[in-house]
N, C-alpha and C positions, 0 to 999 in steps of 0.2 A: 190507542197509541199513547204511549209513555215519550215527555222529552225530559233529555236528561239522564237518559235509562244508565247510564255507568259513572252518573254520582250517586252520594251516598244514599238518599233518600230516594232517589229513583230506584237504583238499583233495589233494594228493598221492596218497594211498591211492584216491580216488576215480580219478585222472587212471589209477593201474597199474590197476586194476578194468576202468575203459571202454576201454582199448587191451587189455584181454587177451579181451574181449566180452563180459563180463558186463554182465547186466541190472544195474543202480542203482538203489535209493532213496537220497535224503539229508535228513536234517532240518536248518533253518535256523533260526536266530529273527528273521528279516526283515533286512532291508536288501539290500546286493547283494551279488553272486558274487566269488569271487576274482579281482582281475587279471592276476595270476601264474599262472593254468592257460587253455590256450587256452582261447580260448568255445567250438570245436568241442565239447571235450570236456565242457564243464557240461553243454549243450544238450541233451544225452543222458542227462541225469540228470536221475527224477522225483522233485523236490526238493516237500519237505513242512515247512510252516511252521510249528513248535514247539518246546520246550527240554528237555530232559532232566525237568524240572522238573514239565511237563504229562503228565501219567499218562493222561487221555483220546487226546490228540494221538498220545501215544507208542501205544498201542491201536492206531491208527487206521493210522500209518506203519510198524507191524510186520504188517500183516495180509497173507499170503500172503511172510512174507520167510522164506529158506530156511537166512540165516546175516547175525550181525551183525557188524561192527567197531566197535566204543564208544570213538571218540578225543573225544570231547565232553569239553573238562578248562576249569577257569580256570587259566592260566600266569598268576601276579605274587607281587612280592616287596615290596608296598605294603602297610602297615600297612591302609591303609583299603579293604582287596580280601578279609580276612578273613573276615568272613562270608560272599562271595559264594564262595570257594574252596571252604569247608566245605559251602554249599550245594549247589553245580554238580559238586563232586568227590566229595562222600560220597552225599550224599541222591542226588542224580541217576544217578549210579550204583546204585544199591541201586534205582530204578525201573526201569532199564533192564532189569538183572538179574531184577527180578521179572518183567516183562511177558514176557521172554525165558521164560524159565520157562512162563508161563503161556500161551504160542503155542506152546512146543516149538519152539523153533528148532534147527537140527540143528548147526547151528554158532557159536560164539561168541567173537571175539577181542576183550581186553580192551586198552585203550593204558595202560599204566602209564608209570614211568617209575622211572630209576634212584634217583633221588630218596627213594623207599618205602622203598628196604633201608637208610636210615640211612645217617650220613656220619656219619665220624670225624675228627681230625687227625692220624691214627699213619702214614699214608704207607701204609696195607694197599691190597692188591687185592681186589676186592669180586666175589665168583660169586653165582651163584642160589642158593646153601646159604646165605648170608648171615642171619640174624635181626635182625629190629629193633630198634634200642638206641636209648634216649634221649640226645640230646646238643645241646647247645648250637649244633650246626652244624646239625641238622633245623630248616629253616624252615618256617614256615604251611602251604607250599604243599605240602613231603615230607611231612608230616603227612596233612594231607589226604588226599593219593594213598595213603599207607598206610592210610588207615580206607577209601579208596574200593574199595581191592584185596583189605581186609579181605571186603567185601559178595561179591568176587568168589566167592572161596574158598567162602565161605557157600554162595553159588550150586553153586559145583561140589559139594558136599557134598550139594547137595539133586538133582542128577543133572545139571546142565547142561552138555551138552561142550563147556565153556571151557577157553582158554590164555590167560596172560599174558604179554603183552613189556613187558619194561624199556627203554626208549630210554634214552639221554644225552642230552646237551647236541644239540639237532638244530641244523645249518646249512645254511643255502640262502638260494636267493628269493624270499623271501616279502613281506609287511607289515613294511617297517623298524620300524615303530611298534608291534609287538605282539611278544609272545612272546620266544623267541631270537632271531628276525632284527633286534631292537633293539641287539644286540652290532657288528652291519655300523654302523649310525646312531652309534652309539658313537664307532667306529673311521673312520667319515666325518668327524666334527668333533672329533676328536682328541684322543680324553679324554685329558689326560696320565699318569694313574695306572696301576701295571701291580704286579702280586705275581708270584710265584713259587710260589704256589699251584699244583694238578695237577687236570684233570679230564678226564672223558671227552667225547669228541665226534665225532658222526654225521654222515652225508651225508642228508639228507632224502630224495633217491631211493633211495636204498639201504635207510634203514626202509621207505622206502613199498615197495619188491620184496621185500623179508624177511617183512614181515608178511602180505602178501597170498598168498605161499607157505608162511607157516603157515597160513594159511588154509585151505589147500587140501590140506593135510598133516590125520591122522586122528589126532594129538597131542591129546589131551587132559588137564585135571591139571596142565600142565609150564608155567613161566614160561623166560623168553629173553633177557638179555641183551642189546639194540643196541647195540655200540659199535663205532667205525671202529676211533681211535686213544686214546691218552691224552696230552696237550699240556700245557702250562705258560700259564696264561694269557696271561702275557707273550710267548710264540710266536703263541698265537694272535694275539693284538692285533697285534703286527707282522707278520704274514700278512695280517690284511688289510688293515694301513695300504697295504703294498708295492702289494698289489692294486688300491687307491684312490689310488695315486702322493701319499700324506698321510703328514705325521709320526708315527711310531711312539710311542709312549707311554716316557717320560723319568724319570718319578715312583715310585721304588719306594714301594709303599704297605704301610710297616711298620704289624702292628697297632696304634698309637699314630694315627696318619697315616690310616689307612684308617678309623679313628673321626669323626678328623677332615674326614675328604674326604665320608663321606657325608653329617656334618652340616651340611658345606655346601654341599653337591647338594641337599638336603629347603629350606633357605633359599630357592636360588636357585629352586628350583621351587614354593614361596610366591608370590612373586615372579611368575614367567614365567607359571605355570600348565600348564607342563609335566611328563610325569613326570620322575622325578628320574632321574638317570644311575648313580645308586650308591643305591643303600638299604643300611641294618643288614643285612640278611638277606643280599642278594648278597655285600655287603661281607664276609663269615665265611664265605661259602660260598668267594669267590675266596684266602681265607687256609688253606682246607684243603687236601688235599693227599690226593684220592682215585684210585684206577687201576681200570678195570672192565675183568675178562676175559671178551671173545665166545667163545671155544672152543666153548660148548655150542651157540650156535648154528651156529658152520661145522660141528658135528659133525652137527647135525640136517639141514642144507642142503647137501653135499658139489656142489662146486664155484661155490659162493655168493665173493663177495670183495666187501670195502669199496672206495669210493673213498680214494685217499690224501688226505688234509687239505686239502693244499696245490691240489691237481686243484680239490676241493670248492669251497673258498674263492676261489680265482681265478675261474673260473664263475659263480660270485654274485655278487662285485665286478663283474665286466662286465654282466651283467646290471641292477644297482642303476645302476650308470654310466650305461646308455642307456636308463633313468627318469628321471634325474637331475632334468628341466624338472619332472618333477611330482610329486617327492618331497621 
């Protein structure tokens, strides 16, 4: 059972799952499927309609499941997304966890994210030894995820064979509007702003084949590292402007400037009634200056390999291109 199964990194993990032939469950909380996975491959999957949140539903959608994937998260960096982050990522987790527990499920992968192990400004490289530090660069949302990975740990203490993976920054095709793939929408209408900041960044196929081969691996106890590459914001953004044949971002956004640039993204999104393009929270995250080393995953997956960045990114801009009419 996948939750989560119609965000983006779920959906994903579902699409490796049904092409390797694995039976599927997935829970949803209504609306439609993803557009971004064929329909072949949804249709295959018995999709079960409830949230992290429903303790009876979650009962009902684990019964007879042999192994779970828990990507069920809230992704934003919106002041007014707080309590639903701490709902969806701590509490809902901590049920999953339980019910897990209490079916015996023989297998358990957790979606965490790099986020959890804290973010600094010292320019360090960050492994699975890493400890949680408090700082001014942990947003709502790494917050979250670390009380969410907290309940994991708990679980594995109480005997659950669970692993955690850490993803990065994921990139692909997904929903411009949601999640990471709001970075492509960004870089479509040409935010001018760009730092110098560092971070890490995945290929969305690439976690979604990592994780489901930890899956399938007899690891327990052990968290994982996803990361392709480590990029400069600023490369990113002009990767995919080039990719989108659109202007590359022109504006260094010194922290003076980047105070000022999100408080006038939150205006203009008064205004529009759009989300904003920059929040506080991004805004500090993209002034940091973090590097995340995969080693312990190539070590665990010998002949596993990232896509390179630029591969990634090109691929998704063509893709978002020939949506274009309905995006």
């Amino acid at each position: 059972m996948v939750t989560g199964g119609t965000g983006f990194l779920g959906a994903y993990i579902i699409k490796e799952l049904v092409e390797k032939g694995y039976a599927v469950r997935a829970i949803r909380r209504g609306g439609g499927l993803p557009a971004f996975i064929p329909p072949g491959v949804l249709q295959q999957v018995d999709w079960v309609t409830c949230n992290v949140l429903d303790t009876l539903g979650l009962e009902e959608a684990l019964e007879d499941v042999d192994a779970v994937v828990h990507a069920a998260a809230k992704v934003s960096f919106q002041d007014r997304d707080r309590h639903e982050l701490f709902a969806t990522n701590v509490e809902g987790t901590a049920n999953i966890v339980n019910m897990a527990l209490t079916q015996n499920v023989k297998r358990f992968v957790h979606i965490s994210s790099v986020a959890s192990l804290g973010r600094t400004n010292q320019g360090e490289t960050v492994t699975e030894k890493k400890s949680w530090e408090e700082s001014k660069y942990n947003t709502s949302y790494a917050i979250s995820k670390f009380r969410g990975e907290v309940e994991v740990w708990r679980g594995i203490g109480e005997g659950l064979p669970a692993l955690i993976v850490n993803p990065s920054t994921i990139l692909g095709y997904g929903d411009w509007n949601s999640s990471s793939c709001a970075l492509f929408r960004n870089a479509f209408r040409e935010f001018p702003w760009y730092t110098e900041g560092v971070n890490g960044f995945v290929d969305v196929t690439d976690a979604a084949r990592a994780i489901v081969s930890l899956l399938e691996s007899d690891t327990t106890g052990e968290r994982y590292i996803l990361n392709g590459d480590n990029w400069t914001f600023r490369r990113l953004f002009e990767t995919m402007a080039t990719g989108f044949g659109k202007k590359p971002p022109s504006r260094l956004a010194t922290p003076v400037l980047a105070a000022a640039a999100w408080r006038m993204e939150k205006l203009k999104s008064l205004f529009s009634g759009q989300p904003s393009l920059l929040t506080r929270e991004s805004a500090r995250v993209a002034q940091s200056s973090t590097y995340f080393d995969n080693g312990k995953l190539l070590r665990q997956l010998p002949g596993f390999q990232f896509t390179p960045l630029e591969e990634s990114i090109g691929k998704a801009c063509n893709a978002y291109l020939q949506q274009l009419p309905g995006i």
